[in-house]
N, C-alpha and C positions, 0 to 999 in steps of 0.2 A: 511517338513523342519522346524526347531526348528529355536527361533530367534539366538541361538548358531551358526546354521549352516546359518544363513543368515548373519550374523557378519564375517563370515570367508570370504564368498561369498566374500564381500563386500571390504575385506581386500585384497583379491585373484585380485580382478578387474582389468585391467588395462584400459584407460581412462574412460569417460565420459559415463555415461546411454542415451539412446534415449532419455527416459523423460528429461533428464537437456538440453539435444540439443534441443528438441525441446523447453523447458521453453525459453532459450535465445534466439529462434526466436523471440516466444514470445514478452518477453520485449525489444528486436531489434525494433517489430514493431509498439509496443506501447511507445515506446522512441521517434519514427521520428512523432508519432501522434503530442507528446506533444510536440517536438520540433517546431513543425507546429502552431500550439497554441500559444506557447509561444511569436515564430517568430513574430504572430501575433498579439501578444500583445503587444510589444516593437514596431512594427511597426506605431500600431495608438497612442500609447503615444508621440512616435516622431512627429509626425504628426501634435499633438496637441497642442498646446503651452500654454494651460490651462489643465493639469491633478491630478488628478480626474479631471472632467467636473467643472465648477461652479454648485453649488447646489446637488451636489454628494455626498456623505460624505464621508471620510477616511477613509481606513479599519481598521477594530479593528488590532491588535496588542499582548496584553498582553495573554488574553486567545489561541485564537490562536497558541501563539509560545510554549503556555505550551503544549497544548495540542500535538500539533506534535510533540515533545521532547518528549511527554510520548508515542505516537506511534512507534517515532524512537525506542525508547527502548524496544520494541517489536521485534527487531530484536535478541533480546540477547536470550529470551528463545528460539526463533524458531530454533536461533544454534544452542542451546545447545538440544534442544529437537530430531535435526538432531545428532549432536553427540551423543546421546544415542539408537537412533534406530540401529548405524552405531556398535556400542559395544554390542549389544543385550536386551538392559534394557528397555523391551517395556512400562513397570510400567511407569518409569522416563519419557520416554517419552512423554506418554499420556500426564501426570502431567505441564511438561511445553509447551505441542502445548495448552491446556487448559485455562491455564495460560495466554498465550497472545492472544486468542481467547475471553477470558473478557473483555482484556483492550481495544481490537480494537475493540470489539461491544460497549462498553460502548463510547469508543470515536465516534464509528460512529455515533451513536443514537442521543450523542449530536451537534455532527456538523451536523447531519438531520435535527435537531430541529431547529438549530439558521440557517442555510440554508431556510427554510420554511418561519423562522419566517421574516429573511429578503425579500425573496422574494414576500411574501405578504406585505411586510412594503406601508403604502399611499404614503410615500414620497420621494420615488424611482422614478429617473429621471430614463427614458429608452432612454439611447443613448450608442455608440460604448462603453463605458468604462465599466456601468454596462451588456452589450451582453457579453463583453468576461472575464469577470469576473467570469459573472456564469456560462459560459460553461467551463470555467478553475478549477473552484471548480466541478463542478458537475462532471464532466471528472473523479477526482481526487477522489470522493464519491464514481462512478460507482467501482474505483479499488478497493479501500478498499474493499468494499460490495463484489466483486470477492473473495477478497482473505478470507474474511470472510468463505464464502460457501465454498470453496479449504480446510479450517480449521475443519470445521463441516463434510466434507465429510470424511479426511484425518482421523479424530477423529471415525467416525464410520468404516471404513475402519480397523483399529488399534484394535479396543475395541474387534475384528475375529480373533486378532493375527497377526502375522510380518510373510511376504513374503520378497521377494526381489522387487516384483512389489512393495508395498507399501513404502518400505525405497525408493526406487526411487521418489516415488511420494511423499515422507517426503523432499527428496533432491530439486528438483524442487520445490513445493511448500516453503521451506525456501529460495529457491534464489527467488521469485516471491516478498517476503514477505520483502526481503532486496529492491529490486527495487521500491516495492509501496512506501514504507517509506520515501525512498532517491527522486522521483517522490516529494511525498509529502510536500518535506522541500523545493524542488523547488518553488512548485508552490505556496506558502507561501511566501516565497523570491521574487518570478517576482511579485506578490500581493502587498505585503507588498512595493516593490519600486516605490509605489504610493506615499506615505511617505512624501521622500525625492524629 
C-alpha cells in the first residue's frame, strides 16, 4: 500500500479508527486522574487558611507560563504533521512530528532539571501543599515523558513508510498530544492559584 493509497483510505473512511477510540479512553481516564488531583488540591487550599503554608515559597510564575505556552504550541505541528500523513506527504510529516519532538524534549529536560533541582532544595517545608504540588507536577512530567516516547516510536514507525495502521496511530497520538498540552496549562493554572 502506497502512502497515495493510504490517503484515499483515509478519505474513504467513515468514522473514527479503533486507535482514536481507544486514545479518548485513554485521556477519559487520565482526565478523572487529574481531576482527582486537582479536586485535591483545591480541597486542602480551602482548608487552609494560610496558602502556600507559611514558610513555603510561591511558585515561580514567569518561566513556567513561558514554557507551557511553548509546549502548547506543540500542538500545531502535531496537526499539521496529522494533516500530512492524512494527504500522503510522509516527508512533511516526519518533518513536523520532529519538530515538536524537540521542543517537548527540550522543554522536558528542563522542567526535569528545575523539578530535581527544587526537590532537593534545604529549604523545602514538607507539608500538605508541597505533597500535592509535586505529585501535580510530576503526574504532569510522567505525560509529557509518554507522549515523548509515542513521538520517537511514531517517528520510527514513519521512517518504514505509511500504513494505515500508522496514520492511525499519527491520529491518536496528535489527539494525546492536544490533551497533554491542555492537562498542562491546567495544572500550571491550579499551581500558579497559589498566587492569589
Amino acid at each position: 500500500m502506497t502512502a497515495v493509497d493510504v490517503s484515499l483510505a483515509l478519505q474513504r473512511r467513515k468514522g473514527p479508527p479503533a486507535a482514536l477510540l481507544g486514545m479518548a479512553a485513554v485521556i477519559a481516564s487520565e482526565g478523572m486522574l487529574f481531576a482527582a488531583f486537582i479536586g485535591s488540591y483545591y480541597y486542602l487550599r480551602f482548608e487552609d487558611p494560610h496558602w502556600p503554608p507559611p514558610g513555603t515559597p510561591e511558585p515561580k510564575w514567569v518561566v513556567p507560563t513561558i514554557l507551557v505556552a511553548i509546549l502548547a504550541l506543540t500542538s500545531v505541528p502535531m496537526q499539521l504533521g496529522w494533516h500530512a500523513v492524512r494527504s500522503g506527504r510522509l516527508a512533511a510529516a516526519r518533518l513536523f512530528i520532529l519538530g515538536a519532538l524537540v521542543v517537548q524534549a527540550g522543554y522536558f529536560a528542563y522542567e526535569v532539571h528545575d523539578f530535581d533541582t527544587q526537590l532537593h532544595a534545604s529549604d523545602i517545608t514538607h507539608n500538605a501543599y508541597t505533597s500535592v504540588y509535586y505529585t501535580l507536577l510530576g503526574a504532569d512530567h510522567a505525560h509529557v515523558l509518554v507522549g515523548i516516547l509515542l513521538d520517537v516510536w511514531l517517528l520510527w514507525k514513519l521512517a518504514h513508510g505509511l500504513t494505515l495502521y500508522r496514520a492511525n496511530a499519527t491520529q491518536a497520538i496528535t489527539w494525546y498530544w492536544h490533551f497533554v498540552n491542555v492537562l498542562t496549562i491546567v495544572v500550571l493554572a491550579t499551581l500558579l492559584s497559589a498566587r492569589v
